[in-house]
N, C-alpha and C positions, 0 to 999 in steps of 0.2 A: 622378819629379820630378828635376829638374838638381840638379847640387851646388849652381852659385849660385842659385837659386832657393830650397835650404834656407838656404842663410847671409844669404840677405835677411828671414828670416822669424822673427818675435818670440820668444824662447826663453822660455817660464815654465815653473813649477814650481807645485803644488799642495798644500796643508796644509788638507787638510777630514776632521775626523774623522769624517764623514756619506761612506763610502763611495761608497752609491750615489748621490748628487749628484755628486762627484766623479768618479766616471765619468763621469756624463754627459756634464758640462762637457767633460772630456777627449773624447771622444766626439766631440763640436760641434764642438772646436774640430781635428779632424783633419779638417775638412770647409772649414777654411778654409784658405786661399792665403798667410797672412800672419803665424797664431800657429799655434806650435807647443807643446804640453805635452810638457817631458823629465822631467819626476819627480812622481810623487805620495806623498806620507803621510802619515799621518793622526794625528800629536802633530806639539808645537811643538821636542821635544828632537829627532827625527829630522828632521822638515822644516827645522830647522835647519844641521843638519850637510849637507844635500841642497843648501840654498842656498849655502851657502860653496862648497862641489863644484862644483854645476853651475853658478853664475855665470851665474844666467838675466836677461833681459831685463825681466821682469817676476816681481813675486812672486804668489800670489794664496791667501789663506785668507779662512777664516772668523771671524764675531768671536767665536762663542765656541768653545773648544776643550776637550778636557780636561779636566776639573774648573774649578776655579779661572782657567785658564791662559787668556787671550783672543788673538784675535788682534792687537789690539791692543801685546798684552804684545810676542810676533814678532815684530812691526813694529818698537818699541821697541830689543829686542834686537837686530835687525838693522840700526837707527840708529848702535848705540854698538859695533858690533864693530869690531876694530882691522884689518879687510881693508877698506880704503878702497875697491878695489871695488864693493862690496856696501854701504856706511856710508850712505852719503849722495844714492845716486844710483839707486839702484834703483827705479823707481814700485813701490807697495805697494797691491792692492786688498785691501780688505774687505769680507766680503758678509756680508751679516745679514737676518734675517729680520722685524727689527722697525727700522722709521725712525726710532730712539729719539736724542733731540737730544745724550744723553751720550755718546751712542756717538762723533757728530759733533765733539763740542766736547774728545774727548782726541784724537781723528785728526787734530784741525787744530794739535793741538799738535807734531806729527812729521813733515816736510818728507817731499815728494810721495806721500800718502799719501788714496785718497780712498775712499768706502763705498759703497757697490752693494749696490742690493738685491735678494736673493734669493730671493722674492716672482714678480721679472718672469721673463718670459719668457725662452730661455735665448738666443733670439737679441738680446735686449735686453741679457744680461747682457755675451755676445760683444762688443756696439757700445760698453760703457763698459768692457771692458777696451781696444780700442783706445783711445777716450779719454784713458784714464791710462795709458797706454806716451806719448800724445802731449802729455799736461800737461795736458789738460781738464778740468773740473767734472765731478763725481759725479753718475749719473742719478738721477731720483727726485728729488721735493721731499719734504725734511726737516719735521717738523711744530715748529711754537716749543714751546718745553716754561713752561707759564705756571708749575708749580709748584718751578721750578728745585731738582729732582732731582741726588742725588748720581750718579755713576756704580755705586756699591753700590747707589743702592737701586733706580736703575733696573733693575739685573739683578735684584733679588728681585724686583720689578715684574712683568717679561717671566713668570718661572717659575709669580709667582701667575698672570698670566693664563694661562697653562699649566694650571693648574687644582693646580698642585702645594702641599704645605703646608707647613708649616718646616721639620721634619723631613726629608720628600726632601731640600728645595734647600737644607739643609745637609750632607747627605749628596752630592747632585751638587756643590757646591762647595770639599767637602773639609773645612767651616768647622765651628764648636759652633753649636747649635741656639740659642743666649742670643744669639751673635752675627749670626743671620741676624732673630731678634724683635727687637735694637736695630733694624735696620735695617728693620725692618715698623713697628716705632713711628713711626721718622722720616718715613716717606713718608706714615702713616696724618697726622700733624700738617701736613704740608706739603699735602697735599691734604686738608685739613679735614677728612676722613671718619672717620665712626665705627665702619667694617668696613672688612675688607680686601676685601672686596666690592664696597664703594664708593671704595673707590681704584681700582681695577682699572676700574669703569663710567666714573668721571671721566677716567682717563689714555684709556681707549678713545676717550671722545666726544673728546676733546684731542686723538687722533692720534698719541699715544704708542705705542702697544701696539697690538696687531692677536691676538684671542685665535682659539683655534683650533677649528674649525668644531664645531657641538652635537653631530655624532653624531661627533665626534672622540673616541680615547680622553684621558683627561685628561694621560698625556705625550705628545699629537702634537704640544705648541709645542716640547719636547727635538728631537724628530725633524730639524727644520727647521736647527737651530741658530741 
C-alpha cells in the first residue's frame, strides 16, 4: 500500500475488554481500503492514554467495560479533556449488545457520539463505523423504552437478563449488594412486576433486552458486553 493511500485512510483505535471481538473487528477492518486500527486495549485508563497518543480519526469501544466503567463514561472523558484535538471533534462509536433506550438517551447527551450494535454482523458493524467518521445516524433501530428506566437500572436489567443475581452484578459492578436491590426494586415498581422474572419477560417483549440463548451459560450476556 502507498504511503498516501495510508494517510487517506481513517485512523481508529479500540477499547473493548471482550478481547476476541476486538480482534476480530481489527481483523475486518485490515481488509478494508479506508479504516485502519492503530491501537487496541482493553480498560478505559489505558485506552485512554492510547487516545491522547495516537490522535485517531475515530474512537471506537464498547458500552460496557470494566467493572463499573462504561463506555459511555470514555466517551465522556474524552469530551472534557483539555487536548482540544481529541475534546470535541473526535466521532465516538459505541457498541452494545443490547438496543437499551438508556444507553441512547446519555449518548445523545455527548456531541458526535453514536451506538452500534454488536449483535449485527461485522460487516454491518464496518458500514456504521464509516457512518460516524462521516456524521451519520446510528444503525439499528432503538426500541422506545415505555417504562422509562434509569440508566442504573437498565444495566442491572441487562445482567438479570443475563441470568445473573445481585450478588454477581454487584460484584461485576464493583457496587454493595443493598445498592444493586435498590435498584432491582426500582425497575421491579416501574415495570409493575412482582419478579424479577417478570421484569425481565416485560423489557424483553418491549425490545429492551435481548437475553442470551437457553443452552447458553447463564454469563454469556457478560460475554458479549
Amino acid at each position: 500500500m502507498a504511503y498516501d493511500e495510508i494517510d487517506q485512510q481513517t485512523r481508529l483505535v479500540i477499547v473493548d475488554d471482550q478481547r476476541s471481538f476486538a480482534e476480530a473487528l481489527k481483523l475486518a477492518l485490515g481488509l478494508t481500503d479506508d479504516l485502519r486500527a492503530v491501537g487496541l486495549e482493553q480498560n478505559a485508563e489505558d485506552g485512554f492514554a492510547l487516545i491522547e497518543n495516537a490522535r485517531p480519526d475515530l474512537i471506537v469501544t464498547s458500552y460496557r467495560l470494566t467493572g463499573a466503567v462504561t463506555g459511555l463514561d470514555l466517551a465522556k472523558r474524552v469530551r472534557e479533556s483539555e487536548r482540544s484535538d481529541v475534546r470535541a471533534f473526535t466521532p465516538i462509536a459505541i457498541l452494545t449488545a443490547f438496543a437499551a433506550p438508556a444507553v441512547i438517551r446519555r449518548a445523545r447527551e455527548l456531541p458526535n457520539v453514536v451506538v452500534l450494535s454488536k449483535r449485527s454482523a461485522i460487516t454491518e458493524i464496518v458500514s456504521g463505523l464509516r457512518r460516524a467518521v462521516d456524521g451519520g445516524p446510528p444503525m439499528g433501530v432503538i426500541a422506545d423504552d415505555p417504562y422509562s428506566l434509569s440508566p442504573a437500572e437498565m444495566e442491572v436489567l441487562e445482567y438479570l437478563a443475563a441470568g445473573l443475581n445481585a450478588s454477581t452484578i454487584a460484584s461485576e459492578l464493583c457496587l454493595s449488594v443493598h445498592a444493586i436491590r435498590a435498584r432491582i426494586r426500582g425497575l421491579l415498581t416501574k415495570t409493575e412486576s412482582s419478579s424479577q422474572l417478570e421484569a425481565v419477560a416485560k423489557a424483553t417483549r418491549a425490545g429492551l433486552v435481548v437475553p442470551p440463548p437457553f443452552d447458553a451459560p447463564v454469563t454469556a450476556g457478560l460475554a458479549a458486553n
